[in-house]
Backbone bond lengths (Angstrom), bond angles and torsions (degrees), N, CA, C in turn:
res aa  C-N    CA-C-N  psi(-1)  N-CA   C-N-CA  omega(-1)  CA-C   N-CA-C  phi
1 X - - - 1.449 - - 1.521 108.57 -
2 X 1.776 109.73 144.85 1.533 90.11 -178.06 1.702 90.25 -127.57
3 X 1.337 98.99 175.29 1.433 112.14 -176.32 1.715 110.75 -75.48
4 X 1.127 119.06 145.34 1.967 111.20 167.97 1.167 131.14 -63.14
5 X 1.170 154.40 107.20 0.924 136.58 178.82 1.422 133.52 -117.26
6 X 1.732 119.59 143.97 1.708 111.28 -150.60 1.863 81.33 -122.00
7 X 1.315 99.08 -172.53 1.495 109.67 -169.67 1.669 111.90 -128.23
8 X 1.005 171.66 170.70 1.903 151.56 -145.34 1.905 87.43 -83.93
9 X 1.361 126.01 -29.79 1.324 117.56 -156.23 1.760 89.04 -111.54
10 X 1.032 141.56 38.73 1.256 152.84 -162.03 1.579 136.65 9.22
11 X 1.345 89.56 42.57 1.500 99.28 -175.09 1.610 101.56 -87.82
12 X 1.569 111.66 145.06 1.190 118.95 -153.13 2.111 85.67 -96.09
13 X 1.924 79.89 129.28 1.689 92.10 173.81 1.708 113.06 -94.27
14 X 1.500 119.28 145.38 1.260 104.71 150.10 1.542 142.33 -23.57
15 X 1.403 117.58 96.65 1.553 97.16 -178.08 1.883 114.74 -73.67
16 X 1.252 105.85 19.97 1.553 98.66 160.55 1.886 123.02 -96.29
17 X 1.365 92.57 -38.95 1.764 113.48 -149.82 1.583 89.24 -114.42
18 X 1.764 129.35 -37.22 1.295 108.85 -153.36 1.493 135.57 81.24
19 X 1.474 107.66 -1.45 1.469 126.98 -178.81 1.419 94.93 -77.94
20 X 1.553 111.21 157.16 1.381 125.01 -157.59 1.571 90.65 -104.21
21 X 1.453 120.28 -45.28 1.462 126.68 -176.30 1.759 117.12 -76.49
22 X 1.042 102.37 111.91 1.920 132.85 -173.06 1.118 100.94 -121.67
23 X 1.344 102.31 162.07 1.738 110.08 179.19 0.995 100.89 -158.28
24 X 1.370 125.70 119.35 1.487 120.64 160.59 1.695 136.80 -63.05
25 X 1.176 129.74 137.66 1.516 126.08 -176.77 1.523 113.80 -125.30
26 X 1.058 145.38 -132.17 1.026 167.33 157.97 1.900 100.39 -15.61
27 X 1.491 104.66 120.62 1.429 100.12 178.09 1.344 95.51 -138.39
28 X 1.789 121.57 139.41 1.239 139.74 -175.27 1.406 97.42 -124.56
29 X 1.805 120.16 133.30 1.013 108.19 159.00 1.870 104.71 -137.10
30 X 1.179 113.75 133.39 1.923 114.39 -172.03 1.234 95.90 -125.71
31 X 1.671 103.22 123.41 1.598 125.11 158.92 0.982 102.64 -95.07
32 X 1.196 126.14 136.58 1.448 159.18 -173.41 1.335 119.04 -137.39
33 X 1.534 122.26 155.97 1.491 127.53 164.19 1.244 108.31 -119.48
34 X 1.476 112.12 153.71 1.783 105.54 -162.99 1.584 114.72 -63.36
35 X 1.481 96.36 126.49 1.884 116.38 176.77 1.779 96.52 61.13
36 X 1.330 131.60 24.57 1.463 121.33 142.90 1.556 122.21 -39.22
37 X 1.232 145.10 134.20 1.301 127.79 159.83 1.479 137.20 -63.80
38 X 1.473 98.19 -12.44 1.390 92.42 173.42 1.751 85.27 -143.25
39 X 1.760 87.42 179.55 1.543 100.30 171.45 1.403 103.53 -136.53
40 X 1.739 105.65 -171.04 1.303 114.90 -179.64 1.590 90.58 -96.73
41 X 1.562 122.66 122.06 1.212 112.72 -166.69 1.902 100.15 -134.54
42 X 1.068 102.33 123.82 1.665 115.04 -154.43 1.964 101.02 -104.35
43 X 1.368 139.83 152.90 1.406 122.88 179.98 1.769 84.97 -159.76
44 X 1.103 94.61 140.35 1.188 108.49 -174.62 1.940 90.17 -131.62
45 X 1.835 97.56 132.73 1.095 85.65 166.37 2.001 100.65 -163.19
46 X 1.198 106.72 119.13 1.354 137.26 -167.46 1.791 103.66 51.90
47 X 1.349 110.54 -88.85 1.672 103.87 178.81 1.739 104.93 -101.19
48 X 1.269 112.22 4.88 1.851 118.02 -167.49 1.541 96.59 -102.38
49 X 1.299 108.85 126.10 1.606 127.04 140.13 1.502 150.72 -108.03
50 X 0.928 111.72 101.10 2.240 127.79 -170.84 1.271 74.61 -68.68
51 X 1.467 100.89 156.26 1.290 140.39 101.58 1.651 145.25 -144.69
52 X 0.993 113.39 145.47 1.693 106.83 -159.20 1.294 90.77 -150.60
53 X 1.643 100.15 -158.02 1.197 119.77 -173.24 1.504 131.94 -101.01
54 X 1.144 108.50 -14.27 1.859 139.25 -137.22 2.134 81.11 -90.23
55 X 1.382 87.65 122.32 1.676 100.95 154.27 0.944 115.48 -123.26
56 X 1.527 124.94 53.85 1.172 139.25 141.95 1.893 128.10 -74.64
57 X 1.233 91.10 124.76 1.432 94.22 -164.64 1.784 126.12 107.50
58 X 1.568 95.05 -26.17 1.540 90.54 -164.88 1.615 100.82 -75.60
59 X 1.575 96.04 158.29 1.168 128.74 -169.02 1.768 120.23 -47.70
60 X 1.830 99.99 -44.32 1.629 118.46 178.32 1.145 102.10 -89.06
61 X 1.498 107.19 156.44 1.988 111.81 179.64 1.603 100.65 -106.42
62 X 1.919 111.22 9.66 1.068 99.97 163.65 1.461 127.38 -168.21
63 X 1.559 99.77 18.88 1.463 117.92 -179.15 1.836 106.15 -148.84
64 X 1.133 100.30 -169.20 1.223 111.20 -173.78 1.927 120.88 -64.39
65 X 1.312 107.68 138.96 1.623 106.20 -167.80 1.640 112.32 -125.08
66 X 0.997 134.67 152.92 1.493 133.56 147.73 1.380 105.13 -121.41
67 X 1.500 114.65 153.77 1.658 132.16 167.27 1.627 95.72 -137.96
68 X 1.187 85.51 158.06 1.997 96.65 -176.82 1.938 90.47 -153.77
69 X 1.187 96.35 132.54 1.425 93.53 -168.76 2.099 91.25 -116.28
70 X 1.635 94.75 151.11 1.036 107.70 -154.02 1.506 95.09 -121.44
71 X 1.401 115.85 153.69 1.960 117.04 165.57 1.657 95.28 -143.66
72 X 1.528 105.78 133.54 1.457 109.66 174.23 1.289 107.59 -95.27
73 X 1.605 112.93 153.20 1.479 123.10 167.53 1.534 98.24 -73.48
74 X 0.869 128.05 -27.15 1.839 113.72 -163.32 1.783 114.50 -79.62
75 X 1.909 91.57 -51.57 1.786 91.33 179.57 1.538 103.10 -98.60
76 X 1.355 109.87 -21.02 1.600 106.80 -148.93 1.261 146.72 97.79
77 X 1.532 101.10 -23.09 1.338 116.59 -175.92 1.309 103.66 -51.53
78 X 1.125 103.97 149.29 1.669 118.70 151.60 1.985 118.93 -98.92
79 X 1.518 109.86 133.22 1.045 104.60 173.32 1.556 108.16 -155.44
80 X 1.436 101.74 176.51 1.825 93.12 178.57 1.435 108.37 -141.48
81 X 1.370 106.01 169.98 1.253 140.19 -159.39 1.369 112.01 -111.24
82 X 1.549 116.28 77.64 1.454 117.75 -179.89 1.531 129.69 -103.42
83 X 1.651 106.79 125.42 1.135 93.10 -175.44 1.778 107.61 -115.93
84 X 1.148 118.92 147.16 1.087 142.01 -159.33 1.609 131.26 -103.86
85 X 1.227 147.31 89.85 1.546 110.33 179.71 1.742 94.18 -96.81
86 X 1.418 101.30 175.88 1.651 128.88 -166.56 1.100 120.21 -157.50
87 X 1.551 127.59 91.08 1.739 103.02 -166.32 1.553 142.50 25.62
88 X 1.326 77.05 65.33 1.926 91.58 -177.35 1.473 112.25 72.24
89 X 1.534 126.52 -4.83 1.488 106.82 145.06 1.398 121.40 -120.36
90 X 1.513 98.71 -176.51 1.433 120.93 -175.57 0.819 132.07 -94.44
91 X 1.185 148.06 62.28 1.489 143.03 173.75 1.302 150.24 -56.02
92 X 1.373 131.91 86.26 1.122 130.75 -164.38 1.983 130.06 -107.89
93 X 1.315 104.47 102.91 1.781 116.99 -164.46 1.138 104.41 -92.40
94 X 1.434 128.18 168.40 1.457 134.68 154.63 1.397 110.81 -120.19
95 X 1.161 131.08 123.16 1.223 142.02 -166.69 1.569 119.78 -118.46
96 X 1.079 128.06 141.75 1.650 127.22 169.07 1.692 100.20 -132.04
97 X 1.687 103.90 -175.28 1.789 114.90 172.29 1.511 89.71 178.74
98 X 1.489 109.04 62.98 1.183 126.30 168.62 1.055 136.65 24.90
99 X 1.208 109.20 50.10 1.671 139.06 176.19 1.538 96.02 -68.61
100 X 1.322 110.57 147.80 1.687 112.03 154.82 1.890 99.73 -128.21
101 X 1.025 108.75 149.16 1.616 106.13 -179.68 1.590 124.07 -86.60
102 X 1.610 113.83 151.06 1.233 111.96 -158.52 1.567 108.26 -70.29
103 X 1.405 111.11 23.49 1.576 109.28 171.24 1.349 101.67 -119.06
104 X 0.923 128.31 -2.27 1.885 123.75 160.24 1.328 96.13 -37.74
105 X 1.606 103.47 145.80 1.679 111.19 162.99 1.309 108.01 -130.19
106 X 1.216 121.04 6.60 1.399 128.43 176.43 1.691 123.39 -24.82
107 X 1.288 110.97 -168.21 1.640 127.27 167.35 1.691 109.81 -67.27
């Protein structure tokens, strides 16, 4: 898990690299009722929109979740932005699994 990080004018930095330039991609958001098996689980991704049933993936192991997945200009990585509830709290991680994005031009 990494910490968030903003910049004096609060633009959100890479928590890998520190690069100012992020991009958002792929956004999941699942309403849920506590320990339901599924949710109403919505994905938005560039001009495409799901929706189904599947709470697979979401963020809570028993309420409602968002993820927003992120790619930096600096390393590339891909990572996301999960937020969580949990018995009356909120939890919010940043996560990666060493993705680099299909706009890397690297080595």
């Amino acid at each position: 898990m990494s910490v968030l990080k903003y910049n004096e004018d609060g633009v959100y930095l890479c928590p890998f690299c520190g690069f100012e330039y992020t991009h958002h991609g792929k956004v999941e958001v699942y309403g849920r009722c506590e320990d339901d098996k599924n949710s109403n689980h919505v994905t938005v991704e560039r001009y495409n929109v799901k929706v189904d049933r599947s709470n697979e993936g979401n963020p809570s192991s028993r309420r409602e979740g968002i993820s927003i997945q992120f790619w930096c200009e600096g390393c590339h990585r891909i990572h996301y932005l999960k937020i969580a509830q949990h018995k009356g709290n909120t939890i919010i991680e940043v996560t990666d699994n060493g993705e680099l994005s299909d706009d890397y031009m690297g080595p």
